[in-house]
N, C-alpha and C positions, 0 to 999 in steps of 0.2 A: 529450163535450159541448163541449169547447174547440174542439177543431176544425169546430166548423160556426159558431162566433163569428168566426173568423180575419177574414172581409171587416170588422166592427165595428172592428179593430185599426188599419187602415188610411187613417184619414184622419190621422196625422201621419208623420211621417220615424222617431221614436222608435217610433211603434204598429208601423211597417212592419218596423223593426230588431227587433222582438220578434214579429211573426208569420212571418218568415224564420225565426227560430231553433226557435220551436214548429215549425213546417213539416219543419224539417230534422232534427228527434229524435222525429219520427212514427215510428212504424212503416210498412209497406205497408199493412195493413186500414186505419189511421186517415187514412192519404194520401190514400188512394182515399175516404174518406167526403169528407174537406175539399174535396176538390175539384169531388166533386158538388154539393157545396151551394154552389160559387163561384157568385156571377152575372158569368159572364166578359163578356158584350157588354157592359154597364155598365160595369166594371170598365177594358177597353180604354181609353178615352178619360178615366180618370182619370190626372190628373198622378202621385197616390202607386201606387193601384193597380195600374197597370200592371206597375209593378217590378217586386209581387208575382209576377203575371202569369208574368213575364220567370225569378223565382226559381226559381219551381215547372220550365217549362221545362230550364231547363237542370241544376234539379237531381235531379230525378224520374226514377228508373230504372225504369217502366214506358211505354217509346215508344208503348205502342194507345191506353195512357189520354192521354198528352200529345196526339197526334194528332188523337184521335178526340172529347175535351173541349176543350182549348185551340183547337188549328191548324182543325180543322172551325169553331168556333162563331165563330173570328176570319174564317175567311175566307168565312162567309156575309153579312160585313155590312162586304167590302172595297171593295163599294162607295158605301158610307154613309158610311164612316170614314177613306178612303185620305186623306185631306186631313188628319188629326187629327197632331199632333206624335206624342203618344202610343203611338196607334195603331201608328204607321211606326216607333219605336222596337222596341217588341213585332214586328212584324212581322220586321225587320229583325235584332232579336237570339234569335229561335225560329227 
């Protein structure tokens, strides 16, 4: 049930520091829920969220789901977003 609250955690620096660590002591079935239920295009162009974003990335050891949730859903709206700080961060560190 945590894990489909995690975007909730995210609007402070302290919420982010504690949904990075529930993230990273998932297991794989409960990774793959939380990140279905991310709203990543939102999420992109948040100042805090993005991290998240960024965390999941490079911490996630299933590359189809990262690709294929994250990297597809960022770069159908590269060109909406290509100006966002945010955005080009995530882009840049995925």
């Amino acid at each position: 049930m945590l894990k489909e609250k995690l975007p909730a955690l995210l609007a402070s620096k302290q919420g982010l520091q504690v949904a990075c660590a529930i993230f990273t002591i998932l297991d794989a079935k409960d990774r793959k829920v939380a990140i279905k239920a991310l709203p990543v295009v939102e999420m992109l162009s948040n100042k805090i969220a993005h991290l998240f974003l960024i965390h999941i990335a490079n911490t996630l050891d299933d590359t189809q789901l990262t690709k294929k949730k994250l990297l597809h859903e960022a770069l159908k709206v590269v060109d909406d977003q290509i100006g966002d700080k945010c955005y080009q961060t995530f882009i840049i560190s995925s």
